[in-house]
Backbone as XML, in Angstrom:
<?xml version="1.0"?>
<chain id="A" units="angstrom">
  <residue number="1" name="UNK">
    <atom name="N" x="-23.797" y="10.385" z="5.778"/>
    <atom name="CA" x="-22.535" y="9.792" z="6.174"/>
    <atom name="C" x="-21.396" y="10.260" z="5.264"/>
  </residue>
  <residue number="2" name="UNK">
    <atom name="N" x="-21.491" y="11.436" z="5.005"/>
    <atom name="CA" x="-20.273" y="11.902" z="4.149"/>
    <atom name="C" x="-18.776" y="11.920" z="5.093"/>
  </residue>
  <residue number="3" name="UNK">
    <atom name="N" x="-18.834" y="11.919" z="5.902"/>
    <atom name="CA" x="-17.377" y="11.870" z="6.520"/>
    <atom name="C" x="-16.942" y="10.549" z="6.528"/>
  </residue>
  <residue number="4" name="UNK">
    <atom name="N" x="-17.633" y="9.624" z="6.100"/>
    <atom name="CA" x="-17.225" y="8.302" z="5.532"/>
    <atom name="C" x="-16.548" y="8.199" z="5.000"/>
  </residue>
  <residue number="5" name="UNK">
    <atom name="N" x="-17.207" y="8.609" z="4.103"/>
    <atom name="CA" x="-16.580" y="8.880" z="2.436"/>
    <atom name="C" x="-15.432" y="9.799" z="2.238"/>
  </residue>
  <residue number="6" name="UNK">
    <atom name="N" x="-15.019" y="10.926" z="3.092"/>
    <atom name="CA" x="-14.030" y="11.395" z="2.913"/>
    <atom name="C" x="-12.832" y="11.019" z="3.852"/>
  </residue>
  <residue number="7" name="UNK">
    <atom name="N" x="-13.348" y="10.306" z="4.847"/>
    <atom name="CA" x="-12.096" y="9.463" z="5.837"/>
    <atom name="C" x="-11.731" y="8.079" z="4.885"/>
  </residue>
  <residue number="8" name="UNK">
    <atom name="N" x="-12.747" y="7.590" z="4.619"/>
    <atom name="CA" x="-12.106" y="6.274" z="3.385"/>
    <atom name="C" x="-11.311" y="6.776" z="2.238"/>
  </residue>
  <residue number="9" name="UNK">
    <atom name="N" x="-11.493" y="7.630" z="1.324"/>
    <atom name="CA" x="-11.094" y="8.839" z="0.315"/>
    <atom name="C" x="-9.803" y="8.767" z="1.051"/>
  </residue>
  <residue number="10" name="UNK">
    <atom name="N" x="-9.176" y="9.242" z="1.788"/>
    <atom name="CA" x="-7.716" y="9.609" z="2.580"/>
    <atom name="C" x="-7.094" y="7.975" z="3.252"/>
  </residue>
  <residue number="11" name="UNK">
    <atom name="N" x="-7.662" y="6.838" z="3.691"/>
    <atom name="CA" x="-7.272" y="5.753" z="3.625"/>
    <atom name="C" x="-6.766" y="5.360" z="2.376"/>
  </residue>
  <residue number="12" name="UNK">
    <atom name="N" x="-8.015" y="5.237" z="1.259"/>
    <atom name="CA" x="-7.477" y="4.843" z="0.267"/>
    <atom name="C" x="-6.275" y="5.325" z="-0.355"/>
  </residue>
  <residue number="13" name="UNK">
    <atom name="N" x="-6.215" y="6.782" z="-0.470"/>
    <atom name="CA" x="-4.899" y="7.540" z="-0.870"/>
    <atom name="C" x="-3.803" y="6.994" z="-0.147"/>
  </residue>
  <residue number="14" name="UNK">
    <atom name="N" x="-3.732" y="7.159" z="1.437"/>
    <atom name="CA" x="-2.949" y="6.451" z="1.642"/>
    <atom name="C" x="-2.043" y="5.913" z="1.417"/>
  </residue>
  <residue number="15" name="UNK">
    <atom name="N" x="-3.176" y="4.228" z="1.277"/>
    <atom name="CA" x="-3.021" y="3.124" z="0.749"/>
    <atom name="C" x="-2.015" y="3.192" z="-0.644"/>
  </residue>
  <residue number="16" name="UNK">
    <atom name="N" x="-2.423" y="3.823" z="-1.574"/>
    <atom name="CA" x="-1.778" y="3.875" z="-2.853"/>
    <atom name="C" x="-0.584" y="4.562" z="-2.777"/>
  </residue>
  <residue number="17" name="UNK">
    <atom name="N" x="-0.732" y="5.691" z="-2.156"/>
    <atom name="CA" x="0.552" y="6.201" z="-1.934"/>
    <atom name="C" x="1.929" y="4.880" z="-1.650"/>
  </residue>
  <residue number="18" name="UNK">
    <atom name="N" x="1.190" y="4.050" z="-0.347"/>
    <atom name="CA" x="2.167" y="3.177" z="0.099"/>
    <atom name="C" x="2.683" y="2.569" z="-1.083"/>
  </residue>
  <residue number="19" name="UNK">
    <atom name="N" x="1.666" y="1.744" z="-1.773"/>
    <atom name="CA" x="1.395" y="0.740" z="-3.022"/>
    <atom name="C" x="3.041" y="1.786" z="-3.938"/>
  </residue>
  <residue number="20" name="UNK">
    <atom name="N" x="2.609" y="2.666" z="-4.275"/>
    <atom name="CA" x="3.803" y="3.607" z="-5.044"/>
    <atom name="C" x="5.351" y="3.627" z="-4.611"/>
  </residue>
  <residue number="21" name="UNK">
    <atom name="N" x="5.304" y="3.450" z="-3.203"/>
    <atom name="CA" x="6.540" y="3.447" z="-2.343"/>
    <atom name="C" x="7.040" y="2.196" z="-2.365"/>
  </residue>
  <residue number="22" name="UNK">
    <atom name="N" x="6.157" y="1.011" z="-2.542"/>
    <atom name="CA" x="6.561" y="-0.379" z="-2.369"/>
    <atom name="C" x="7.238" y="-0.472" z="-3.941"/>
  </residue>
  <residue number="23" name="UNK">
    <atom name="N" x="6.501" y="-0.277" z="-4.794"/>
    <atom name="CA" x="7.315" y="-0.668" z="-6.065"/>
    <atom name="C" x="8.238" y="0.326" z="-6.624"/>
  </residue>
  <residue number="24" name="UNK">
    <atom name="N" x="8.249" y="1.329" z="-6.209"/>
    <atom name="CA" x="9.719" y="2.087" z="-6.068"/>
    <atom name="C" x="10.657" y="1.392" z="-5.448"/>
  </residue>
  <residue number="25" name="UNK">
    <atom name="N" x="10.541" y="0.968" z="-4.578"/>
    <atom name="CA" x="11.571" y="0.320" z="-3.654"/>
    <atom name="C" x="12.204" y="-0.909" z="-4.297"/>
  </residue>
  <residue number="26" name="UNK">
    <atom name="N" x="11.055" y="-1.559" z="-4.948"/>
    <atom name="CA" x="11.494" y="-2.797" z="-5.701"/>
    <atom name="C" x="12.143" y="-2.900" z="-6.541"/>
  </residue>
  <residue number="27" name="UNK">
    <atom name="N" x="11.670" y="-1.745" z="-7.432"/>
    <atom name="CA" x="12.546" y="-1.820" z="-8.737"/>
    <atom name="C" x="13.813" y="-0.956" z="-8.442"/>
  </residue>
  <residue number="28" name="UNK">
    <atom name="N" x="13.931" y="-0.329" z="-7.324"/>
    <atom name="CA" x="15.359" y="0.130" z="-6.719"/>
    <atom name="C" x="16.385" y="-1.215" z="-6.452"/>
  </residue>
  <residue number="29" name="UNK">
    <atom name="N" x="15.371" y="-1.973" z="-5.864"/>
    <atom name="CA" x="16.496" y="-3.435" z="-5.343"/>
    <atom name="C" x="16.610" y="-4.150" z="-6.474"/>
  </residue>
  <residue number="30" name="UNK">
    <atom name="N" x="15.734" y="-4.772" z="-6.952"/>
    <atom name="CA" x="16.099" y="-5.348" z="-8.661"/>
    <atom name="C" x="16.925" y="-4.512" z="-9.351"/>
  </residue>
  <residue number="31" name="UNK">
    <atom name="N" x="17.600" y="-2.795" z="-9.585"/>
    <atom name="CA" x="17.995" y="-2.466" z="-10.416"/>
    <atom name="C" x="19.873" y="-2.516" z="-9.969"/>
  </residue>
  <residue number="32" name="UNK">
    <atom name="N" x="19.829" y="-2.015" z="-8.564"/>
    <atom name="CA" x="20.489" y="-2.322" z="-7.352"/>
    <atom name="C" x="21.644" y="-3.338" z="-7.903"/>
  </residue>
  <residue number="33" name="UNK">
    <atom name="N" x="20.933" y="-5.004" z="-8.020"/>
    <atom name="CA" x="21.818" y="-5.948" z="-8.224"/>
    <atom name="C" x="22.644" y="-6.412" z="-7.176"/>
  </residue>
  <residue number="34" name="UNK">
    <atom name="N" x="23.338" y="-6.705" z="-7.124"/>
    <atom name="CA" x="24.299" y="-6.838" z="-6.307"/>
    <atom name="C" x="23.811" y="-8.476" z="-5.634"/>
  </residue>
  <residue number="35" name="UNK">
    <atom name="N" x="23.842" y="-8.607" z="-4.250"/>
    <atom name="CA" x="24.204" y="-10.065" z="-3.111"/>
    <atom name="C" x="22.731" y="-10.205" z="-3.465"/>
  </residue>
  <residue number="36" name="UNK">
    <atom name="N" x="22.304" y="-11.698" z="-4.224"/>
    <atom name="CA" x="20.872" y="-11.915" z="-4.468"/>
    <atom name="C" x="20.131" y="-12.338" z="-2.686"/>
  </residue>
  <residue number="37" name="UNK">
    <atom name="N" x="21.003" y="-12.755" z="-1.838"/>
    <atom name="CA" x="20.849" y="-13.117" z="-0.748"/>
    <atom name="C" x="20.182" y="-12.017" z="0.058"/>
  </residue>
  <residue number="38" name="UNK">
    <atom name="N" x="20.934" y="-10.577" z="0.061"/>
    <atom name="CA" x="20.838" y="-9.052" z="0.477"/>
    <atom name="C" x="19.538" y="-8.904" z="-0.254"/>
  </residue>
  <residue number="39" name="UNK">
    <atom name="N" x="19.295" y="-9.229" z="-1.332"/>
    <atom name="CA" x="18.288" y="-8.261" z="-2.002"/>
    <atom name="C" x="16.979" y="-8.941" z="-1.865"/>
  </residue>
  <residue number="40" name="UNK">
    <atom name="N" x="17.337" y="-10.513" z="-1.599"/>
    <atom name="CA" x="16.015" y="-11.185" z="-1.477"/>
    <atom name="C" x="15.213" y="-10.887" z="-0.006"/>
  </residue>
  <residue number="41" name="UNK">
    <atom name="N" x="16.653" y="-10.437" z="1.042"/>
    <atom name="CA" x="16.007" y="-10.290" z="2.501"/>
    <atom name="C" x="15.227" y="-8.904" z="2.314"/>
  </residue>
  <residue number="42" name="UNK">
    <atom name="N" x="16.097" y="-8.148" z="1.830"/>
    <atom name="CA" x="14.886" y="-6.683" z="1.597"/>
    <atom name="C" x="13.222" y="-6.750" z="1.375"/>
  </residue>
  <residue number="43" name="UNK">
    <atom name="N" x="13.704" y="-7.861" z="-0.387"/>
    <atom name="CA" x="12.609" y="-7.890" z="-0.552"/>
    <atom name="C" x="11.320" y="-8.399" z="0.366"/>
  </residue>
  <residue number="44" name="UNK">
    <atom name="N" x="11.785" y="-9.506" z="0.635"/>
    <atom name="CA" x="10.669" y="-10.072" z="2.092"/>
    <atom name="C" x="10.292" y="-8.940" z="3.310"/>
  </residue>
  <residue number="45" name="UNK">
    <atom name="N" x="11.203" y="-8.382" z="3.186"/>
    <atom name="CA" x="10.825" y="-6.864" z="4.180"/>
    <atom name="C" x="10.022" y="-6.556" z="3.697"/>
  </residue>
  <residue number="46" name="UNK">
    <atom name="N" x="9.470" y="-5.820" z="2.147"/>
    <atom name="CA" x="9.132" y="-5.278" z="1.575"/>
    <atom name="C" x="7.690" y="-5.425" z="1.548"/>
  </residue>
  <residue number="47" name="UNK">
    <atom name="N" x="7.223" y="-6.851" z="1.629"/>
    <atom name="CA" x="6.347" y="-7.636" z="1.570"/>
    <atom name="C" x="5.391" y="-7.234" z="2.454"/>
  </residue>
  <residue number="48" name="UNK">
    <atom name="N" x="5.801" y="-7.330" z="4.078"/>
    <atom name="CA" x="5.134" y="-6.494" z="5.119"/>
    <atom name="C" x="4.261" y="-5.281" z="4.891"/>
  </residue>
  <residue number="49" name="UNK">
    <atom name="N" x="5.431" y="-4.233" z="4.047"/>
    <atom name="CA" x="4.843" y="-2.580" z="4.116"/>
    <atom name="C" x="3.641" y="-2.830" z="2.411"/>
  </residue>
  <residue number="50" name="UNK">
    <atom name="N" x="3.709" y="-3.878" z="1.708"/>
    <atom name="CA" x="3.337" y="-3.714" z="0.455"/>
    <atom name="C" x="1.516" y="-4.573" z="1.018"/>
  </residue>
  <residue number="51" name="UNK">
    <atom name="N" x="1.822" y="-5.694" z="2.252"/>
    <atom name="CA" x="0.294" y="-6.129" z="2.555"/>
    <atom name="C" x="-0.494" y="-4.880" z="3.717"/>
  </residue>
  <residue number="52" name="UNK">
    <atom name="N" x="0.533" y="-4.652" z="4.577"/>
    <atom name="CA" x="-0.077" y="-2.953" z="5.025"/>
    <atom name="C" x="-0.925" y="-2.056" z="4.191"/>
  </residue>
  <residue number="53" name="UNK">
    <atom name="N" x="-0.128" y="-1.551" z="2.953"/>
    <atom name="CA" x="-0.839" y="-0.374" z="1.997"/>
    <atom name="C" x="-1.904" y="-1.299" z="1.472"/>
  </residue>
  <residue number="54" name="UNK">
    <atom name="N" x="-1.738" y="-2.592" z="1.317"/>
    <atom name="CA" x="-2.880" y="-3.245" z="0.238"/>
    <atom name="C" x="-4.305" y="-3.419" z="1.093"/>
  </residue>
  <residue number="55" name="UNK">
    <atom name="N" x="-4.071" y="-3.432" z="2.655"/>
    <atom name="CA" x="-4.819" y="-3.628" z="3.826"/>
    <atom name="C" x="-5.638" y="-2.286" z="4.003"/>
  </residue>
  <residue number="56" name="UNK">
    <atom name="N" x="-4.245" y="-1.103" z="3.720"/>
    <atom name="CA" x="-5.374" y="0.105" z="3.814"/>
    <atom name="C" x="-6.478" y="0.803" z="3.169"/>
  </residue>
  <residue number="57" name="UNK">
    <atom name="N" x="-5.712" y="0.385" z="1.877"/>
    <atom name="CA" x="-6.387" y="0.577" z="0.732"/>
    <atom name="C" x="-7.845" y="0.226" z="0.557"/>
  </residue>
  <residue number="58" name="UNK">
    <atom name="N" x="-7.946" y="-1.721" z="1.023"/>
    <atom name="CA" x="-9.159" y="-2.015" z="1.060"/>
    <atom name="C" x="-10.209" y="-1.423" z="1.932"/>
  </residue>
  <residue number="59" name="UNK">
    <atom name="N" x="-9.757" y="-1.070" z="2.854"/>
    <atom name="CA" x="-10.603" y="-0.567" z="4.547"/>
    <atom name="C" x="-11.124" y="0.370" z="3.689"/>
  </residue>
  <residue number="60" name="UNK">
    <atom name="N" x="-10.397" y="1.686" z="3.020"/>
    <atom name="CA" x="-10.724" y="2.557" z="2.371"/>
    <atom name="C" x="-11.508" y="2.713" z="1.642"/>
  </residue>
  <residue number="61" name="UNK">
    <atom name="N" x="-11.304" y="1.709" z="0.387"/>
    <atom name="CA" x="-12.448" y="1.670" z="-0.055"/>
    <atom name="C" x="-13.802" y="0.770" z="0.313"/>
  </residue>
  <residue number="62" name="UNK">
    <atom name="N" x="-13.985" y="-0.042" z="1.328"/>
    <atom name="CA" x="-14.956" y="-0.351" z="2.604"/>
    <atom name="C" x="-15.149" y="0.596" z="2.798"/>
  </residue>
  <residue number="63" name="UNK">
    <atom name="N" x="-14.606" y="1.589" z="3.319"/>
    <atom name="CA" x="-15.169" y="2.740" z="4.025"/>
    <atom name="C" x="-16.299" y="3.833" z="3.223"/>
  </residue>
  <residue number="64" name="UNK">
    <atom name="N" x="-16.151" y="3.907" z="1.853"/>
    <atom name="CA" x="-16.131" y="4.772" z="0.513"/>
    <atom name="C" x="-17.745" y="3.754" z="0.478"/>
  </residue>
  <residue number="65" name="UNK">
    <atom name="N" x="-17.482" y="2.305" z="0.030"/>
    <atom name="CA" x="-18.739" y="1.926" z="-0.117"/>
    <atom name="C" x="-19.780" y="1.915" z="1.403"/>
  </residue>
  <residue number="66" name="UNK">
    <atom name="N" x="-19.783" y="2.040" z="2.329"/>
    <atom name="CA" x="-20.885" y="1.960" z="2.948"/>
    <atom name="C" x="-21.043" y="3.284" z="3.370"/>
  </residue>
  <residue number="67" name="UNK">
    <atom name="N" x="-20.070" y="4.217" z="3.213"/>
    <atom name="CA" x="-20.463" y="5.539" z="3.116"/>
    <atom name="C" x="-21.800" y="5.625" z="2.009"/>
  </residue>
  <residue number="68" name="UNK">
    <atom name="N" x="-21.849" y="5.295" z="0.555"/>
    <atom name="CA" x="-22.486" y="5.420" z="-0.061"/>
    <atom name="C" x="-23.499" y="4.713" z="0.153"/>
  </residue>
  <residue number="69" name="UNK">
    <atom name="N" x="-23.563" y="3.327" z="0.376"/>
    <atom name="CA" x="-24.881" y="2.862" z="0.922"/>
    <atom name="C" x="-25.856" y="3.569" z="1.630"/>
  </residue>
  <residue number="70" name="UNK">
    <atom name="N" x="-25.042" y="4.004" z="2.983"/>
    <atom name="CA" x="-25.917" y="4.627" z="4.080"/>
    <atom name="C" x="-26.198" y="5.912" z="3.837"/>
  </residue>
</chain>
């Protein structure tokens, strides 16, 4: 089952990739400043794409472990 393991391998990346994009973004809006109102709605946006990558991530590495099991 190695194509498991290398389709989970590319989820997980993914995943982190996203994870990298989310807290870029954050510390863009925290550095940003400005309407705490503006920055808090972003942030709750943010929230969405940051449980996405954290969602893919896991599948990924699900995927990685029962690759190795089987």
């Amino acid at each position: 089952m190695d194509f498991l393991i290398y389709i989970g391998g590319a989820f997980t990346l993914i995943g982190l990739i996203g994870l990298g994009y989310c807290i870029k973004m954050a510390v863009a809006i925290k550095r940003e400043g400005g309407d705490a109102k503006d920055a808090s709605k972003r942030l709750r946006s943010l929230v969405a794409w940051n449980m996405g990558a954290m969602g893919m991530s896991s599948i990924g590495l699900a995927m990685i472990v029962v690759g190795l099991i089987l």
